[in-house]
N, C-alpha and C positions, 0 to 999 in steps of 0.2 A: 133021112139024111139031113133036110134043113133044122129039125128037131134037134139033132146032134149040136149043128155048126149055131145055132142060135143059144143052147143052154150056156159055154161058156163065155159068151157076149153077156148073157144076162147076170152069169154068177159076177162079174167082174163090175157091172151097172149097179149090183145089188151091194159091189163091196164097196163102191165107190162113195154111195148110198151112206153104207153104214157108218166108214170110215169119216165121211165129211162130218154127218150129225157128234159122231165125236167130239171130232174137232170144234166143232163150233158149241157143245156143251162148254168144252174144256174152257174156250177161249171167255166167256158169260163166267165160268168159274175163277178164270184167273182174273179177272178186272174185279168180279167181286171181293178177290183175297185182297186186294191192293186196297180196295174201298176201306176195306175193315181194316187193316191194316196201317191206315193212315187215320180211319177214326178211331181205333183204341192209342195209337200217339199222339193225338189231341188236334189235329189239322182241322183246323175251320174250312170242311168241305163248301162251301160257299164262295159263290162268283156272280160275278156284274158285270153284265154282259150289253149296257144299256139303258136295261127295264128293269133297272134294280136287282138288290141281293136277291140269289136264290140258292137253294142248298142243292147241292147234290146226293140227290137219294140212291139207295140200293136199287129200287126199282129203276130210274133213270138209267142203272149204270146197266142190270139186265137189260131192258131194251135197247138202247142204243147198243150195246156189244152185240147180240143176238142181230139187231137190222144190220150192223156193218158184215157181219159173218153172211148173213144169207143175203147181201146184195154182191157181195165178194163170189159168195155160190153162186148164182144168178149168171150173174157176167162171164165166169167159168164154164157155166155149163152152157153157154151160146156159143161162145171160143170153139169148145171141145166140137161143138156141130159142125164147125164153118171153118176149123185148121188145125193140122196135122202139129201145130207148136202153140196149139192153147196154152199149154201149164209155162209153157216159154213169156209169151204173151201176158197173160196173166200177171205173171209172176213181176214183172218189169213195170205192170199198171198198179200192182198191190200194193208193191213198196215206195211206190213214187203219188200213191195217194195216202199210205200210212208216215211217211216222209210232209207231204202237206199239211197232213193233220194234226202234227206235232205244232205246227206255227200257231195259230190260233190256242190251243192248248197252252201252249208254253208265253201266250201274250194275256192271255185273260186278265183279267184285275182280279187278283185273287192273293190270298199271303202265299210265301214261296211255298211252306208245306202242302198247299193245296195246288202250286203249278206241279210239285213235282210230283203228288198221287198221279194228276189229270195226262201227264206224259207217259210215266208209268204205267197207268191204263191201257192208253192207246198204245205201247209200247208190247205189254204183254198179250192184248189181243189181237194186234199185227203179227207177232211172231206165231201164237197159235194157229191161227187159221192160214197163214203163208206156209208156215212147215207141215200143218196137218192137212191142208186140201193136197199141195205138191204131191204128200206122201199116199195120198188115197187115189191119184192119178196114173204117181207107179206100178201099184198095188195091181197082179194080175189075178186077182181071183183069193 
């Protein structure tokens, strides 16, 4: 009998699973389109942050979108352990640190082409993984 009552807790962990890694391919995919997409329109992906020019690479934009996804997961799945309104919770921390993140992005010293990739980034990989983790949270199996 607990064999029973544990498979569909597991199927539904498994799709939770599945569904996030989705999600957060997606969200790596769409910052990348934005990337390309602003370097085949000619945007001096380059910023000065300080310590001089630096460009913003492909690589760059993978990792940093992939680390905000799985620190986004992260934090999610501690929620999920600790209260019955994680994806509530969550959801209210995600957009008020993808809400933050806009500021620095949109202040950088950069030409406008390059604030509005860098917004746009952070724009399409906040949407991704806020609409695709919520949605792997509903998800019963």
């Amino acid at each position: 009998m607990s064999t029973e009552a544990s498979t569909p807790r597991s199927d539904v962990g498994a799709s939770r699973v599945r569904y996030r890694s989705v999600a957060l391919v997606v969200a790596v995919l769409a910052a990348v389109v934005v990337w390309l997409i602003a370097t085949v329109a000619g945007a001096p992906l380059t910023v000065d942050q300080g310590a001089g020019p630096q460009d913003v690479t492909v690589l760059a934009v993978i990792v940093t979108s992939a680390l905000a996804a799985l620190l986004g997961w992260g934090l999610l799945a501690v929620l999920e352990r600790v209260s019955a309104r994680a994806t509530t919770i969550w959801t209210g921390i995600a957009v008020a640190v993808l809400a933050l993140s806009l500021v620095p992005a949109s202040l950088v010293d950069a030409a406008a082409g390059t604030t509005v990739a860098l917004v746009l980034m952070h724009l399409a990989v906040g949407a991704v993984v806020i609409l695709g983790f919520r949605m792997a949270g509903a998800r019963r199996g």
